[in-house]
MARZA-845599 format. One line per field, with one value per atom (N, C-alpha, C): residue number from 1; x, y negated, z negated; residue in one letter. Coordinates in nm, 2 decimals, decimal comma, always signed. Atoms other than C-alpha are relative to their C-alpha. Example, Ala and Ser with C-alpha at 12.3 -4.5 7.8 and 13.67 -1.06 7.14 Angstrom:
<zados>
num: (1:1:1:2:2:2);
px: (+0,09:+1,23:+0,09:-0,09:+1,37:-0,08);
py: (+0,12:+0,45:-0,12:+0,11:+0,11:-0,11);
pz: (+0,00:-0,78:+0,00:+0,00:-0,71:-0,08);
residu: (a:a:a:s:s:s);
</zados>
This chain:
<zados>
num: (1:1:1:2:2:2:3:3:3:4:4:4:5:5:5:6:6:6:7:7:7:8:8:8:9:9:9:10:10:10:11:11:11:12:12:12:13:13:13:14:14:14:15:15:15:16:16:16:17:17:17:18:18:18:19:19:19:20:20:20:21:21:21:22:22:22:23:23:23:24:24:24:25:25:25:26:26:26:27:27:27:28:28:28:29:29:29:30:30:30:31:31:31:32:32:32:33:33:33:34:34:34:35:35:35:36:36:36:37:37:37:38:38:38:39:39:39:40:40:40:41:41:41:42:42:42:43:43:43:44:44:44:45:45:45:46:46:46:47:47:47:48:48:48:49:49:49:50:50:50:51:51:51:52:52:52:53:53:53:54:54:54:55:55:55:56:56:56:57:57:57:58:58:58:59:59:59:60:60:60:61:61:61:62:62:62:63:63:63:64:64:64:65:65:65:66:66:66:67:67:67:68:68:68:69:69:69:70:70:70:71:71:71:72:72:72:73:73:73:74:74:74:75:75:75:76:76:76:77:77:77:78:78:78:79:79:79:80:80:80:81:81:81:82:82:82:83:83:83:84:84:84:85:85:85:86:86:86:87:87:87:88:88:88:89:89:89:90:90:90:91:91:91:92:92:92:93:93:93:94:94:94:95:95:95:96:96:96:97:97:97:98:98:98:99:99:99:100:100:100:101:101:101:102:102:102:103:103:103:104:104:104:105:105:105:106:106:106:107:107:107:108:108:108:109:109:109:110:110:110:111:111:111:112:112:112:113:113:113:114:114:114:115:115:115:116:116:116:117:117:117:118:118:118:119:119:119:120:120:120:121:121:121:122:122:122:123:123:123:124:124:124:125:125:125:126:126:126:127:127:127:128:128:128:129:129:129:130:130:130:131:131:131:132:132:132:133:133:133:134:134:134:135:135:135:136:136:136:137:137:137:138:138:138:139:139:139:140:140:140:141:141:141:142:142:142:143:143:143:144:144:144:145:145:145:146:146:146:147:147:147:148:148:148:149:149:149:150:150:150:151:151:151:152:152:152:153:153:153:154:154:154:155:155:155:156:156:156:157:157:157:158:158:158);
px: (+0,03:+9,09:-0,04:+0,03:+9,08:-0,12:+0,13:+8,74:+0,07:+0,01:+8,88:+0,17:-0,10:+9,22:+0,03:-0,07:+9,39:+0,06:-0,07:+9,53:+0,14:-0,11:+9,87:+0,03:-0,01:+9,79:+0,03:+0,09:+9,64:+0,16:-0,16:+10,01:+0,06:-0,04:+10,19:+0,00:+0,05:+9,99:+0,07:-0,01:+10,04:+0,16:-0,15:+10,43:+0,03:-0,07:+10,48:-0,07:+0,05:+10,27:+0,14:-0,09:+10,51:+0,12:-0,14:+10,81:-0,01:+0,00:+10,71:-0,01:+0,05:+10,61:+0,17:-0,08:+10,94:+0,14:-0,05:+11,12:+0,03:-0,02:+10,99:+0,01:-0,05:+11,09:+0,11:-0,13:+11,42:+0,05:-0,02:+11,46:+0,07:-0,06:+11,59:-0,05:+0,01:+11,41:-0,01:-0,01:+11,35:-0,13:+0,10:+11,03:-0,09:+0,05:+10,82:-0,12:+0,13:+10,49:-0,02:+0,11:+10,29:-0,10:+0,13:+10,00:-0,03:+0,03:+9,92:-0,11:+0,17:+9,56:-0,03:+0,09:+9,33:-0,03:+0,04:+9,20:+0,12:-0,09:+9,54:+0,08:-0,13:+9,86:+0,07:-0,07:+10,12:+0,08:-0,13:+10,36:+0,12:-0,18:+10,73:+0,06:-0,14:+10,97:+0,09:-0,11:+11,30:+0,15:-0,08:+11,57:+0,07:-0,03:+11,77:-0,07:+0,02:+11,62:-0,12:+0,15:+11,26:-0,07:+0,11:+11,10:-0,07:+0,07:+10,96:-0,10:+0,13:+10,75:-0,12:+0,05:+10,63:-0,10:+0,09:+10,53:+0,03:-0,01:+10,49:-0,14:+0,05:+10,32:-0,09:+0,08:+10,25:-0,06:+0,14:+10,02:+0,02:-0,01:+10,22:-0,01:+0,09:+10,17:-0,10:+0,16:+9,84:-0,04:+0,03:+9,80:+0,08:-0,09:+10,07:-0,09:+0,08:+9,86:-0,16:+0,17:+9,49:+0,05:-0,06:+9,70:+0,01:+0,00:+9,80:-0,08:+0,17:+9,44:-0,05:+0,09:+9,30:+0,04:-0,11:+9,56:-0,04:+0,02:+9,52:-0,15:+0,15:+9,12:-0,01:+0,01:+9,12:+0,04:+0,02:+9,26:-0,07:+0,07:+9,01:-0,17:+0,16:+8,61:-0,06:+0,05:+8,53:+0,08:-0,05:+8,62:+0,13:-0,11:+8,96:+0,02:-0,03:+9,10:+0,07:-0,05:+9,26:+0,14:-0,15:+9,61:+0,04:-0,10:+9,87:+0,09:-0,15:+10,18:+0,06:-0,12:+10,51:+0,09:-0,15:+10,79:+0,12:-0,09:+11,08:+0,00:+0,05:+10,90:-0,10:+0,05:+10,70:-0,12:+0,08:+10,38:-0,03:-0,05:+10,53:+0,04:-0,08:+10,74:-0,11:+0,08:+10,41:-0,06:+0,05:+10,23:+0,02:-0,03:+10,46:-0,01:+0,02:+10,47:-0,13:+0,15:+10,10:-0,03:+0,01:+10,07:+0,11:-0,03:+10,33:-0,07:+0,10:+10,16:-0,12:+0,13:+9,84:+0,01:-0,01:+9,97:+0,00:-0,03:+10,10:-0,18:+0,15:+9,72:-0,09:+0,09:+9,57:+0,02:-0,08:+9,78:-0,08:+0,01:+9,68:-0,14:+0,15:+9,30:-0,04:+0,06:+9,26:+0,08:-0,01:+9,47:-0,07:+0,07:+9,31:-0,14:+0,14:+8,93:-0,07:+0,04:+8,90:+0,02:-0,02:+8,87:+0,11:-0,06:+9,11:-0,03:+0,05:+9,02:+0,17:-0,11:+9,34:-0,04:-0,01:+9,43:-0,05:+0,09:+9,24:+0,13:-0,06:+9,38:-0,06:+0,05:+9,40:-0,08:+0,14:+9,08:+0,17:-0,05:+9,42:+0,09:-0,14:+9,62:-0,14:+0,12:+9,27:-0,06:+0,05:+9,22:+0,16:-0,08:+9,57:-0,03:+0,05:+9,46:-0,09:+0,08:+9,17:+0,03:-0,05:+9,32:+0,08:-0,09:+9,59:-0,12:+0,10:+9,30:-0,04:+0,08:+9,08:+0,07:-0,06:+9,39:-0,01:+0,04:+9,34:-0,16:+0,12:+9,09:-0,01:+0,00:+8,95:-0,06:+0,01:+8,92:-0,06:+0,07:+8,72:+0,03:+0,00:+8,75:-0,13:+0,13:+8,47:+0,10:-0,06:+8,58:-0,12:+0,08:+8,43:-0,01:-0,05:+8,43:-0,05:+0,02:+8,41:+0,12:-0,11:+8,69:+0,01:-0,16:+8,94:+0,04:-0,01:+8,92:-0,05:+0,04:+8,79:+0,08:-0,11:+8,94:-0,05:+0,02:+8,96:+0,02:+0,01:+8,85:-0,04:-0,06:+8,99:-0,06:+0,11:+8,73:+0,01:+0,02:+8,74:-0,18:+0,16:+8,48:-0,10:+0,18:+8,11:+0,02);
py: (-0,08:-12,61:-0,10:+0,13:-12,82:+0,06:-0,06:-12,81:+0,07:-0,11:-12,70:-0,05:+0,01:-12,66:+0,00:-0,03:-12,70:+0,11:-0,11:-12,45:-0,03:+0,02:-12,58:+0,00:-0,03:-12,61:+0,14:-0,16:-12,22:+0,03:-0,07:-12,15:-0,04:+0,02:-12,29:+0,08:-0,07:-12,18:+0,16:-0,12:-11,84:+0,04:+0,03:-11,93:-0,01:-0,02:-11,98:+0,11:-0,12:-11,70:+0,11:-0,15:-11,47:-0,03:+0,00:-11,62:+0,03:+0,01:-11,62:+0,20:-0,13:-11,22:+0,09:-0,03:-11,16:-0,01:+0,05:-11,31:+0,10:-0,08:-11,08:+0,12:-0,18:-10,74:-0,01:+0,01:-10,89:+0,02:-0,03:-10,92:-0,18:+0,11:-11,20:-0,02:+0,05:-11,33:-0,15:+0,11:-11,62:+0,00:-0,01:-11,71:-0,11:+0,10:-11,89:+0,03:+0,00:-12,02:-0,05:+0,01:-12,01:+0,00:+0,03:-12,16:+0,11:-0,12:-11,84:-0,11:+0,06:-12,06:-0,07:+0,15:-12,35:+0,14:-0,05:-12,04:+0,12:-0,09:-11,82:-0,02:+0,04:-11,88:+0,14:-0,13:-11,61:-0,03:-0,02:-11,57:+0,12:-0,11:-11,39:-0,03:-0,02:-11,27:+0,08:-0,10:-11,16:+0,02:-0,01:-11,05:+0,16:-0,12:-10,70:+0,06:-0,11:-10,43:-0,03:+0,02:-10,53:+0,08:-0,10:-10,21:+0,04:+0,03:-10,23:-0,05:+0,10:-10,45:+0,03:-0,09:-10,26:+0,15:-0,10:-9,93:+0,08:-0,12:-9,60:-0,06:+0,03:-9,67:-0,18:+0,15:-10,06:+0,00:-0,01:-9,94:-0,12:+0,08:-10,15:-0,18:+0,11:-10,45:-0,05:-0,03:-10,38:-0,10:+0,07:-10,48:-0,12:+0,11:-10,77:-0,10:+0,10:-10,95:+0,00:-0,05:-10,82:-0,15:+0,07:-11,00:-0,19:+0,12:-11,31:-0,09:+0,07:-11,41:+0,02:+0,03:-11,36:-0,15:+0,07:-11,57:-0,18:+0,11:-11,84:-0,05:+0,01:-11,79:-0,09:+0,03:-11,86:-0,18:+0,17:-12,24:-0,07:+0,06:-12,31:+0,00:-0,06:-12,34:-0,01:-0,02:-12,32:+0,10:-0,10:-12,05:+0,00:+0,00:-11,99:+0,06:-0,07:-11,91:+0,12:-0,13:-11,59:-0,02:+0,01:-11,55:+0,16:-0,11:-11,27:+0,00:-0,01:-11,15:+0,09:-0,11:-10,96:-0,02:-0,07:-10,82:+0,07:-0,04:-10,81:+0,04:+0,04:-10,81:+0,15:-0,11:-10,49:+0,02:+0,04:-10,60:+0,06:-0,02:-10,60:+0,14:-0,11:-10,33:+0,11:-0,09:-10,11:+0,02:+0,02:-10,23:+0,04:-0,06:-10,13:+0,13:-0,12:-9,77:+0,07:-0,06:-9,75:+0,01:+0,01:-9,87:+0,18:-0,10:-9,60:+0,14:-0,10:-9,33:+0,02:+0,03:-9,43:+0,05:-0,01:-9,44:+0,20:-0,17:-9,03:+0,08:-0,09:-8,94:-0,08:+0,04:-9,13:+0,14:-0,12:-8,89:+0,15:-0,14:-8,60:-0,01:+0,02:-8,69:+0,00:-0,05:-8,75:+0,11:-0,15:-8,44:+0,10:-0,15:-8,20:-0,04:+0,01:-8,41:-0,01:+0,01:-8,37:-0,12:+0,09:-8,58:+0,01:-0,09:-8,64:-0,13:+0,08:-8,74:-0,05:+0,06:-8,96:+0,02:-0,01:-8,95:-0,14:+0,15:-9,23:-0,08:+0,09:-9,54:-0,14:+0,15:-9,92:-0,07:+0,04:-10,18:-0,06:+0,04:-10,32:+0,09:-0,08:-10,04:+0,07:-0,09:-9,90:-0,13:+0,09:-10,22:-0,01:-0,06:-10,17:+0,11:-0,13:-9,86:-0,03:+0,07:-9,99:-0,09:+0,05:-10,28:+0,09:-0,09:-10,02:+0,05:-0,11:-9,77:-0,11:+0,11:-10,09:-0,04:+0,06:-10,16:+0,15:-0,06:-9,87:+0,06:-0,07:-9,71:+0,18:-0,12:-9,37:+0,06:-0,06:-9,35:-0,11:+0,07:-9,52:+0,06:-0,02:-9,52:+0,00:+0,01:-9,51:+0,02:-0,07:-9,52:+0,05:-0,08:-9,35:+0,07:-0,05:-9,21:-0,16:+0,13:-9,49:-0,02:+0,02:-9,63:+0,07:+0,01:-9,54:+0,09:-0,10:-9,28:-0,03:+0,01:-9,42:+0,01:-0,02:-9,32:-0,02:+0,01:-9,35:+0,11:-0,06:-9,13:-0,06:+0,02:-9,13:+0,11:-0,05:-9,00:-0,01:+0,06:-8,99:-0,08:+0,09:-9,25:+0,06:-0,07:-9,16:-0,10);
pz: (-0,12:-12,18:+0,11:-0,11:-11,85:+0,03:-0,08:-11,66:+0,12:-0,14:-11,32:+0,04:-0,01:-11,23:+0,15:-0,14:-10,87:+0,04:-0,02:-10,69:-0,05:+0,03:-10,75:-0,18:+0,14:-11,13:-0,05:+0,03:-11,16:+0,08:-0,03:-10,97:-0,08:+0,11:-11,24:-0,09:+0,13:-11,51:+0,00:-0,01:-11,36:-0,02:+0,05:-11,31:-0,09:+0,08:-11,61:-0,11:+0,05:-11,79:+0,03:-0,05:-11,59:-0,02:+0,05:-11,67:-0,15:+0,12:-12,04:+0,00:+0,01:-11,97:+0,07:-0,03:-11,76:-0,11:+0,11:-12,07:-0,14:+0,14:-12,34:+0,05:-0,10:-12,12:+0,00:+0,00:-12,18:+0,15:-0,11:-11,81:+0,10:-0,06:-11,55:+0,15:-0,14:-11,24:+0,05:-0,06:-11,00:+0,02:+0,00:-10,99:+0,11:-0,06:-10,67:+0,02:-0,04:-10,60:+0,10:-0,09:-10,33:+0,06:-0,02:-10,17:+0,15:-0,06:-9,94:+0,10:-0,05:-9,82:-0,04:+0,11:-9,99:-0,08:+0,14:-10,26:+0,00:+0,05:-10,29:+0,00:+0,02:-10,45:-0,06:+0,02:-10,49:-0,11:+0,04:-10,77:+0,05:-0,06:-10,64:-0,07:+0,07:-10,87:+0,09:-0,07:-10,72:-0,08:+0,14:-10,97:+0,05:+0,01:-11,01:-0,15:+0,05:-11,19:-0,06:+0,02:-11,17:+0,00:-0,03:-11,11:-0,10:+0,12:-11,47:+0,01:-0,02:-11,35:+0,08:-0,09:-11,05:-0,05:+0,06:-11,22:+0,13:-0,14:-11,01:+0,08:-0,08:-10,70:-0,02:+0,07:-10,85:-0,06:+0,09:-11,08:-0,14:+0,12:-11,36:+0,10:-0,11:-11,10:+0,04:-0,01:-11,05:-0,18:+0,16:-11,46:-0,01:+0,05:-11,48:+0,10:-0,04:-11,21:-0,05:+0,14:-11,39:-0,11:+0,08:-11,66:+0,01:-0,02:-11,52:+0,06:-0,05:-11,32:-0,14:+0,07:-11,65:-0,09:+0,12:-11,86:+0,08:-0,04:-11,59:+0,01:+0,00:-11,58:-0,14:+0,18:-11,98:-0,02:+0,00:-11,89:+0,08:-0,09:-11,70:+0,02:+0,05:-11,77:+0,13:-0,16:-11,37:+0,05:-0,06:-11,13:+0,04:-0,12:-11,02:+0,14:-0,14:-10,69:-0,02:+0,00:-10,61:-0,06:+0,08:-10,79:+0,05:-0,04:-10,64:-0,06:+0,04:-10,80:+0,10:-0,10:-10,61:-0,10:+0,08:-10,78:+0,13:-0,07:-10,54:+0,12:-0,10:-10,24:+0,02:+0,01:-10,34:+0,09:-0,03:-10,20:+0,16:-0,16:-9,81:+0,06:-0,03:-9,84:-0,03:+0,04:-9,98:+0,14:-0,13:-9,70:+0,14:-0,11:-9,41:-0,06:+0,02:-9,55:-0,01:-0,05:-9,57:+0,11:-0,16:-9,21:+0,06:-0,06:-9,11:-0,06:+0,03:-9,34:+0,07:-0,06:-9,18:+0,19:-0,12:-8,84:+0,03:-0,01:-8,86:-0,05:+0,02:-9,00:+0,10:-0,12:-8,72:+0,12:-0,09:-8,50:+0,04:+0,05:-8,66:+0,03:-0,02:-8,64:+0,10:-0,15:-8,28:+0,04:-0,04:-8,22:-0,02:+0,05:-8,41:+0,01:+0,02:-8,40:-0,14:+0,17:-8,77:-0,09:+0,09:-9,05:-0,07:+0,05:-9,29:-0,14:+0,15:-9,68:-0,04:+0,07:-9,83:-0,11:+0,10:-10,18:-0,08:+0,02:-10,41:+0,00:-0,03:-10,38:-0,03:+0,06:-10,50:+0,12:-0,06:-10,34:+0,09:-0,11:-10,16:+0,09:-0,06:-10,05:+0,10:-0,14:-9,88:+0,10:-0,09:-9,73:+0,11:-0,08:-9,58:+0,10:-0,09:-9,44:+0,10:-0,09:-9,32:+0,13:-0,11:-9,12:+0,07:-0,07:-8,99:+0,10:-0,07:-8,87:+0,12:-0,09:-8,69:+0,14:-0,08:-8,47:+0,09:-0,09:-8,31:+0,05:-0,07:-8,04:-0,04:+0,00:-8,13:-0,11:+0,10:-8,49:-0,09:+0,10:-8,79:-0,14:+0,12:-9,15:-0,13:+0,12:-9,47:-0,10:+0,16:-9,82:-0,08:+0,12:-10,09:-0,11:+0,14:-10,46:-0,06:+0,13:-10,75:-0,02:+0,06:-10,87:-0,16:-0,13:-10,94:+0,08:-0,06:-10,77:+0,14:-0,13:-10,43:+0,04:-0,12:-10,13:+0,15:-0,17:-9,74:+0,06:-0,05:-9,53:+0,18:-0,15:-9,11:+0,01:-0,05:-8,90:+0,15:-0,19:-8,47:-0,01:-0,03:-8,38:+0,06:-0,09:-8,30:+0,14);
residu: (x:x:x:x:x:x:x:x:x:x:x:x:x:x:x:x:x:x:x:x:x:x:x:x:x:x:x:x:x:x:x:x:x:x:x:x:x:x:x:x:x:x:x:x:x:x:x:x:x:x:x:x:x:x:x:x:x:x:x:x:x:x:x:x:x:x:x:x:x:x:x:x:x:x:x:x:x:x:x:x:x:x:x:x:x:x:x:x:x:x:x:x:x:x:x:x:x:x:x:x:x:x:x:x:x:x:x:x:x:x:x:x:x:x:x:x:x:x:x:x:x:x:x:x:x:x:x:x:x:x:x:x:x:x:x:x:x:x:x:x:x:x:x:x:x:x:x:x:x:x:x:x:x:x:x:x:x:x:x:x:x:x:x:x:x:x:x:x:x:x:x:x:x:x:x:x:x:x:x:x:x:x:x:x:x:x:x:x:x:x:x:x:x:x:x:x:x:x:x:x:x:x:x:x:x:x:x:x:x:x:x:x:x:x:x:x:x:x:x:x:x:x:x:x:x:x:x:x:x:x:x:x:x:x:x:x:x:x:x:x:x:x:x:x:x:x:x:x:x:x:x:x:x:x:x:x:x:x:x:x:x:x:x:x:x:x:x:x:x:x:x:x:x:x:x:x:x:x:x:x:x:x:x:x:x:x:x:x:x:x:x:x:x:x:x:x:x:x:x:x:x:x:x:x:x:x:x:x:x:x:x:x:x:x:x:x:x:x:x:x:x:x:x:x:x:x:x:x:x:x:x:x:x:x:x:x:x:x:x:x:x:x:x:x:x:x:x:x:x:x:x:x:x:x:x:x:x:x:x:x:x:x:x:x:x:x:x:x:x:x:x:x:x:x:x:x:x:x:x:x:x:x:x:x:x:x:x:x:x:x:x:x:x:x:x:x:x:x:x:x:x:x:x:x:x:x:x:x:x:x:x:x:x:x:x:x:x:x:x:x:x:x:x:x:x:x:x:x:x:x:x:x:x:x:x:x:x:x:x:x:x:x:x:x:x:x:x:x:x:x:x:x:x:x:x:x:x:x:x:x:x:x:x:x:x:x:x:x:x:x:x:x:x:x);
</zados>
């Protein structure tokens, strides 16, 4: 076990966890790392017929990266830095659809004055929402519930 790994190590490590995991799914991608920041490195797979990997609404995503921050934690007896996975550019493409979902219930809120409770949702798909809401004047967000069940709730600003 090393004491403390580099970010560039802990991308590796994680690189090749996911190719060894991309492997036994009997599957075929390309695999890159990236240093996102000084504490975040992304793994990207881009391949055909990855949505295996993805899951409905990323939820199997959600666990493959769970997975591979732990896998790369385990070589390492100090903290690691953040670790991201994407599958095919899922990540991006989730992200612009929450912003336009987001944008249509902003809409709707300062029209009508009402609140409107979303359906629960992952700690990054409500932080999507979040930043979405912030960019505009008028309206504010809260989340709330427990996981996993927390959710965001759009509100006209006091």
């Amino acid at each position: 076990m090393e004491e403390s790994l580099t970010i560039g190590q802990q991308g590796e490590a994680a690189r090749d966890f996911m190719a060894g995991l991309i492997r036994e799914f009997g599957l075929e991608a390309e695999l890159d790392v990236r240093e996102l920041d000084e504490e975040t490195v992304e793994v990207a797979a881009t391949g055909d017929n990855l949505g295996l990997l993805v899951g409905p609404r990323g939820s199997t995503l959600s666990a493959v990266q769970d997975l591979t921050r732990t896998f790369v934690q385990r070589q390492s007896e100090s903290r690691t830095d953040r670790i991201l996975v994407d599958v095919g550019g899922y990540r991006e493409k989730r992200s612009a659809a929450l912003r336009r979902f987001t944008e249509g219930i902003v809409a709707d809120v300062k029209e009508s004055g009402s609140e409107r409770a979303l359906e629960p949702m992952s700690a990054a798909d409500r932080k999507v929402v979040h930043d979405a809401v912030n960019e505009v004047d008028g309206v504010q967000t809260r989340s709330e519930g427990d996981d996993p069940s927390r959710y965001v709730v759009i509100e006209p600003a006091s």
